[in-house]
Residue frames as a rotation matrix with the C-alpha (Angstrom) as fourth column:
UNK 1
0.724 0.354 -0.592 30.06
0.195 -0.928 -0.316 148.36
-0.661 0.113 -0.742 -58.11
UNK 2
0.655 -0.351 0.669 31.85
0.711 -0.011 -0.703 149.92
0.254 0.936 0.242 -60.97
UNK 3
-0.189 -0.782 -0.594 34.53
0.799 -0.474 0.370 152.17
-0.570 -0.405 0.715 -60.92
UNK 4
0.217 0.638 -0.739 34.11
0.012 -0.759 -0.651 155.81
-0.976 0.132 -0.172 -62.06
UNK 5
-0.609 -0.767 -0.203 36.01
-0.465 0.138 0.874 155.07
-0.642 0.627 -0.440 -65.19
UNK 6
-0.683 0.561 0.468 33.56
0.662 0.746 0.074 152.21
-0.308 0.360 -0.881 -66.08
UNK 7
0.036 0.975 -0.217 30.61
0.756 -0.169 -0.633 154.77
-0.654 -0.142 -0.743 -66.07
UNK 8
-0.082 -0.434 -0.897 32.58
-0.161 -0.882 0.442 157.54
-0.984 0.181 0.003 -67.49
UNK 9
-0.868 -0.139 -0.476 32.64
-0.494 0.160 0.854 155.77
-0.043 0.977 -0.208 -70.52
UNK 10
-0.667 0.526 0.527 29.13
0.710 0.664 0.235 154.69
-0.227 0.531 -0.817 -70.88
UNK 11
-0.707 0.232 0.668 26.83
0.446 -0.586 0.676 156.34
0.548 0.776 0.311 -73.06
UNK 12
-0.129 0.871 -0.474 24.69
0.926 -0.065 -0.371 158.80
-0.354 -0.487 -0.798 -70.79
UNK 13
0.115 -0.041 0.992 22.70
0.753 -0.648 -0.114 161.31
0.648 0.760 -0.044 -72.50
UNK 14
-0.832 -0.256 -0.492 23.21
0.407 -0.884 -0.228 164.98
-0.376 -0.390 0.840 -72.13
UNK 15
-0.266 0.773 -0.576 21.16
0.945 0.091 -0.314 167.33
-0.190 -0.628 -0.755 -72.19
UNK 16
-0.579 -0.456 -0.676 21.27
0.712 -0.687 -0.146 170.70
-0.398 -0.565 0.722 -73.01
UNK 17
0.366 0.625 0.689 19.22
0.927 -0.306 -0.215 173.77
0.077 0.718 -0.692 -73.28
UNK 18
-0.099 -0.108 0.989 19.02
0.355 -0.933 -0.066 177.34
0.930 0.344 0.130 -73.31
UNK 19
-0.394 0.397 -0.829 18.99
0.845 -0.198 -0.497 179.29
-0.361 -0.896 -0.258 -70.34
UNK 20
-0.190 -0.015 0.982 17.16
0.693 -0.711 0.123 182.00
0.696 0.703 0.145 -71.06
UNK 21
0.970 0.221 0.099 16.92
0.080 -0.679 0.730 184.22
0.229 -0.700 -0.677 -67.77
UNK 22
0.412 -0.841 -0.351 20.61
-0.186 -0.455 0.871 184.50
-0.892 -0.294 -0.343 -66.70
UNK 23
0.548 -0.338 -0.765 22.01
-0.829 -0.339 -0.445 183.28
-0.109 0.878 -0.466 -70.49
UNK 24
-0.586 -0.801 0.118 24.19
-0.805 0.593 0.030 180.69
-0.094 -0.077 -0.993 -71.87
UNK 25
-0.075 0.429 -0.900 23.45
-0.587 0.710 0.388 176.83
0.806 0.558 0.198 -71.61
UNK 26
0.123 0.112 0.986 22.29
-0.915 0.398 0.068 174.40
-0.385 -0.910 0.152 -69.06
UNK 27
-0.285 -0.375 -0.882 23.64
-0.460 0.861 -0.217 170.61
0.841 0.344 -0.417 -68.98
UNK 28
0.269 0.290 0.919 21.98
-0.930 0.326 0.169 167.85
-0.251 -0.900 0.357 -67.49
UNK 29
-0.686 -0.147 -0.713 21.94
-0.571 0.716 0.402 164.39
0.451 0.683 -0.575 -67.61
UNK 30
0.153 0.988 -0.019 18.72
-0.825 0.138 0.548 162.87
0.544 -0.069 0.836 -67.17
UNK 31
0.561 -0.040 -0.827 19.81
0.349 0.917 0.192 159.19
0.750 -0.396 0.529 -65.95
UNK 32
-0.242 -0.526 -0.815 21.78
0.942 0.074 -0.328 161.19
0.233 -0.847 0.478 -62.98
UNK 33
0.725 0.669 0.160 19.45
0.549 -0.703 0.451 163.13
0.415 -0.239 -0.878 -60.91
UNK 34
0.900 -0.238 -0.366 20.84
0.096 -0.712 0.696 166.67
-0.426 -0.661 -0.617 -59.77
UNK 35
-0.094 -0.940 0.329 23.92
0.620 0.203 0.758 166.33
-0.779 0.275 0.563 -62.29
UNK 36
0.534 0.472 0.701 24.02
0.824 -0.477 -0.307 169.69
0.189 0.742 -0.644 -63.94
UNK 37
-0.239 -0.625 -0.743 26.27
0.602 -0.696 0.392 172.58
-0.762 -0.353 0.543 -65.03
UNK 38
0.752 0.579 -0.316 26.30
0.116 -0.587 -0.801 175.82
-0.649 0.566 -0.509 -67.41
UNK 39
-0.036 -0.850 0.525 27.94
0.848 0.252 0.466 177.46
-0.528 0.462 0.712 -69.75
UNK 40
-0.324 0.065 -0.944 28.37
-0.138 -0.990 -0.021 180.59
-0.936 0.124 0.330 -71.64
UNK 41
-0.209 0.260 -0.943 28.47
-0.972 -0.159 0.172 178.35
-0.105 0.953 0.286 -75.11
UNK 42
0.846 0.486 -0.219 27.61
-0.487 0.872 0.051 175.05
0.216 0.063 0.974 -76.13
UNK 43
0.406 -0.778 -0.479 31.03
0.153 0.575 -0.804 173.92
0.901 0.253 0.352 -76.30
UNK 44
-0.487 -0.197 0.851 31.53
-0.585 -0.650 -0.485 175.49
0.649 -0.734 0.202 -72.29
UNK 45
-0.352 0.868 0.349 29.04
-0.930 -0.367 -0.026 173.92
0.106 -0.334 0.937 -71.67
UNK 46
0.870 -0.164 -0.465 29.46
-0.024 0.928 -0.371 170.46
0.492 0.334 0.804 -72.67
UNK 47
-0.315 -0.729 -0.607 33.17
0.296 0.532 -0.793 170.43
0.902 -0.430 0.048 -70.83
UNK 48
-0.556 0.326 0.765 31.42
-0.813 -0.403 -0.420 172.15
0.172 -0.855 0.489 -67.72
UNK 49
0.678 0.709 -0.194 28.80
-0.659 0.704 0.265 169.03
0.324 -0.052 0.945 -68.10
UNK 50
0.347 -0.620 -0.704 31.41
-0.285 0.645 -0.709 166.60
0.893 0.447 0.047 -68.65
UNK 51
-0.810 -0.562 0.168 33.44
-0.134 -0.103 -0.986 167.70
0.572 -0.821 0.008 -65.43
UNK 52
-0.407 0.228 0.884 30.43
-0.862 0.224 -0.455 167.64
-0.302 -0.947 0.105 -63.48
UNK 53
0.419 0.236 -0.877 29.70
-0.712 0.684 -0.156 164.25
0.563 0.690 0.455 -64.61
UNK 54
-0.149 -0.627 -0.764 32.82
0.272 0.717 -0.642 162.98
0.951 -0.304 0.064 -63.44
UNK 55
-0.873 -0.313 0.374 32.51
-0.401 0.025 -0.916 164.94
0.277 -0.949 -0.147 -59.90
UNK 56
0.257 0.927 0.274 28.61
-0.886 0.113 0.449 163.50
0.386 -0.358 0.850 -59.55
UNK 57
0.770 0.345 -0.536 29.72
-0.364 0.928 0.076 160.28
0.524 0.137 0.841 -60.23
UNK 58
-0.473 -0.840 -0.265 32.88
0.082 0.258 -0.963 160.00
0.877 -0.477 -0.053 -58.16
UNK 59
-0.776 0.134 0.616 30.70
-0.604 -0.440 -0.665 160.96
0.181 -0.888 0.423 -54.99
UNK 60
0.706 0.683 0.190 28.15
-0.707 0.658 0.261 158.66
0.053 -0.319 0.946 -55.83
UNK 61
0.290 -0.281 -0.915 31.13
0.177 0.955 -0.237 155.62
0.941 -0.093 0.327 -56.17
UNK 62
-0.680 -0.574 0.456 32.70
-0.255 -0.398 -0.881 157.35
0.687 -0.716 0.124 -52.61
UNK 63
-0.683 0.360 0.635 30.01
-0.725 -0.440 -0.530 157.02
0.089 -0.822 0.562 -50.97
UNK 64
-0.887 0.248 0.391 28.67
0.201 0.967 -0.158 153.90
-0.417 -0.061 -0.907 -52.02
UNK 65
-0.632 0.161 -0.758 25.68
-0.392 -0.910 0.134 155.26
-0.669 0.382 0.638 -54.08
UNK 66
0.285 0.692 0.663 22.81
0.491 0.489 -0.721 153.58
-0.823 0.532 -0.200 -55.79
UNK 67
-0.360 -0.226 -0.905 23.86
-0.303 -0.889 0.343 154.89
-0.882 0.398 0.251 -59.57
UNK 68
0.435 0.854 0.286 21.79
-0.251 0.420 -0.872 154.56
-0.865 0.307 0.398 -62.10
UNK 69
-0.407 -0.806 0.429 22.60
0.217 0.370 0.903 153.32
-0.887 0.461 0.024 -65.74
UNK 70
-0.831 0.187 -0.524 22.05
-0.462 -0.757 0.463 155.06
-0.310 0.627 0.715 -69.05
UNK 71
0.248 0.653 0.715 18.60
0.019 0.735 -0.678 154.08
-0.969 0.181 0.170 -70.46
UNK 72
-0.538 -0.794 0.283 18.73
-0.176 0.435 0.883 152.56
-0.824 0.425 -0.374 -73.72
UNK 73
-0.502 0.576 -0.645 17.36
-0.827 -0.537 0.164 153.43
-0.252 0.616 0.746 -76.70
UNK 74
-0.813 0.136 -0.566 16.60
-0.266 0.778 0.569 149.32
0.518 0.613 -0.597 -77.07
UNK 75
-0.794 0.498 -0.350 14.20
0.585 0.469 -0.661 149.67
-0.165 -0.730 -0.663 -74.13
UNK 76
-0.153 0.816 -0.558 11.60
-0.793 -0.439 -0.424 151.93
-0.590 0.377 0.714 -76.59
UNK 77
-0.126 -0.003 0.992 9.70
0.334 0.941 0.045 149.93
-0.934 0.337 -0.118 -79.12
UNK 78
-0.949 -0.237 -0.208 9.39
-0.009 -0.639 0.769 152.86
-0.315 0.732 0.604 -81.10
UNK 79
-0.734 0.586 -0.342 5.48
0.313 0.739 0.596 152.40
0.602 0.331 -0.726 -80.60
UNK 80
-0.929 0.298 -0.221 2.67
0.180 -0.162 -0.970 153.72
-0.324 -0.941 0.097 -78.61
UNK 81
-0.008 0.972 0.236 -1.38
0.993 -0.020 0.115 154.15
0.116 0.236 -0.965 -78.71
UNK 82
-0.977 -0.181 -0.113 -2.81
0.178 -0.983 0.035 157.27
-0.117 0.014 0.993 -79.44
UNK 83
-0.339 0.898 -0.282 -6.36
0.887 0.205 -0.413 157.81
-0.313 -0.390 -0.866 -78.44
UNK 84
-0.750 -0.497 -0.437 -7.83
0.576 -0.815 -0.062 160.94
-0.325 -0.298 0.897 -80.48
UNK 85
-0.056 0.992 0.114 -10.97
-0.200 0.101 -0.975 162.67
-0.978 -0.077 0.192 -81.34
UNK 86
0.080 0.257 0.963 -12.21
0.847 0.492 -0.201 161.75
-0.526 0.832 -0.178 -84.74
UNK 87
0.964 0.263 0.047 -12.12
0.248 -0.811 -0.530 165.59
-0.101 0.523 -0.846 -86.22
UNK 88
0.599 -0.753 0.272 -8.36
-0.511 -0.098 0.854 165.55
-0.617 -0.651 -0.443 -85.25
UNK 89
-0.393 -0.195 0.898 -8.17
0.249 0.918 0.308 161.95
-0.885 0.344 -0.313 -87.11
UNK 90
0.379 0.626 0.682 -9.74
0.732 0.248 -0.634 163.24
-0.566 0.739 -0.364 -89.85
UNK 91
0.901 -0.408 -0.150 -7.66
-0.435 -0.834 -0.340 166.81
0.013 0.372 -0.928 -90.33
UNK 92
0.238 -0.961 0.141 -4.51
-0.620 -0.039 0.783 164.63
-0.747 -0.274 -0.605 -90.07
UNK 93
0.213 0.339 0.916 -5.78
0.653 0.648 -0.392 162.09
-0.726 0.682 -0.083 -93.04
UNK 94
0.899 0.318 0.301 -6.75
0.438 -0.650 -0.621 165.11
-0.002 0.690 -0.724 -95.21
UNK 95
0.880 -0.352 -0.317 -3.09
-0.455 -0.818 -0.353 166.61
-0.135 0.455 -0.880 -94.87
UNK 96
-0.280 -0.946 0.165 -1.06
-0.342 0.259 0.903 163.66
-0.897 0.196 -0.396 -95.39
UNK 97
0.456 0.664 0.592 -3.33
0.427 0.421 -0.800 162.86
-0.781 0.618 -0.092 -98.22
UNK 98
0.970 -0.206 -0.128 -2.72
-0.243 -0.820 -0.518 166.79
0.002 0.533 -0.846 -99.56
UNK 99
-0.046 -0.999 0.018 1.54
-0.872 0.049 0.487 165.94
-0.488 0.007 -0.873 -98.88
UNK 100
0.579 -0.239 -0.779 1.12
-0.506 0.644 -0.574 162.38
0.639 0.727 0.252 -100.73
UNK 101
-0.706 -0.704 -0.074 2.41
-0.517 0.585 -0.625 160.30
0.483 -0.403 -0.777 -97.06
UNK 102
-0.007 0.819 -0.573 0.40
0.665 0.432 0.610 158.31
0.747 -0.377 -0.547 -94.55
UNK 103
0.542 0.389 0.745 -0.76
-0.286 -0.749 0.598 159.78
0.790 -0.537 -0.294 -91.59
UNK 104
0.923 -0.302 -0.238 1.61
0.350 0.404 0.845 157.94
-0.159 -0.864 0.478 -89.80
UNK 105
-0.271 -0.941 0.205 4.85
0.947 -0.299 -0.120 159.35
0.174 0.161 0.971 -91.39
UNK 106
0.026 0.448 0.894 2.62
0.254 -0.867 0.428 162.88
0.967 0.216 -0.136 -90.99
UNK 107
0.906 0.318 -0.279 2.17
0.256 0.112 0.960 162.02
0.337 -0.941 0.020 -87.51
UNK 108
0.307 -0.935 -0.176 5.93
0.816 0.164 0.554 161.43
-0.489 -0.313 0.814 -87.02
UNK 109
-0.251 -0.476 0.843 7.01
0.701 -0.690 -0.181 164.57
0.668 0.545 0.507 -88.83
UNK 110
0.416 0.583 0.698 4.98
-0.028 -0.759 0.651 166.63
0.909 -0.290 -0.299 -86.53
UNK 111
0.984 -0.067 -0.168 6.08
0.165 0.707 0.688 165.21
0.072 -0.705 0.706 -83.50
UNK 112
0.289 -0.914 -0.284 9.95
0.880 0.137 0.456 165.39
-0.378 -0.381 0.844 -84.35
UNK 113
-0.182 -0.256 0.949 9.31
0.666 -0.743 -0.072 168.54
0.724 0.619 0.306 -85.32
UNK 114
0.335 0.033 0.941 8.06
-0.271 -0.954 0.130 169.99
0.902 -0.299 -0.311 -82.37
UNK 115
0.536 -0.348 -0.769 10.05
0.470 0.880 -0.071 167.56
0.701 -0.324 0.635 -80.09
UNK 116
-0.715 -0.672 0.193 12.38
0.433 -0.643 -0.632 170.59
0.548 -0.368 0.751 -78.77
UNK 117
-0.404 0.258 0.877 9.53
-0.481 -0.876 0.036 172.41
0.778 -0.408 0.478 -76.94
């Protein structure tokens, strides 16, 4: 087992959104379930994260703890099928056509555009 140090310093994402019923920001981190704090601002919020970070993970090394490790962006291929109806496939042709890209950079604009919701 590692030592909280060891973990502390690998790369695990954060998380953070809005809260929008009591205010402020929520931190999580996604590769350690139940590891989550707030903040009034982002920057609050992020050392509130941080700290609990370190107290999740010190209780999971105390206690002997299964703890997971960050996932890694090398374990996407950056790839995936997409099964859609042909009228769909055809209005997404016709407006990367009208923008002058393929429908796959069209695709991927859309997508990391509405990624946040």
């Amino acid at each position: 087992m590692k030592t909280v140090e060891q973990y502390m310093e690998m790369p695990y994402r954060m998380e953070i959104i809005p809260d929008r019923d009591e205010g402020g920001y929520v931190v999580s981190y996604p590769d350690l379930p139940g590891c989550l704090s707030t903040g009034e601002t982002i920057e609050e919020a992020i050392r509130n994260g941080e700290d609990a970070k370190l107290a999740w993970l010190s209780a999971a090394v105390e206690q002997g703890l299964p703890i997971n490790e960050p996932q890694q962006l090398q374990s996407y291929s950056g790839q995936f099928k997409l099964r859609i109806p042909k009228s769909l496939h055809r209005q997404l042709a016709e407006q990367a056509s009208r923008e002058g890209i393929s429908m796959n950079q069209y695709c991927v604009y859309l997508l990391s555009r509405n990624a946040g919701i």
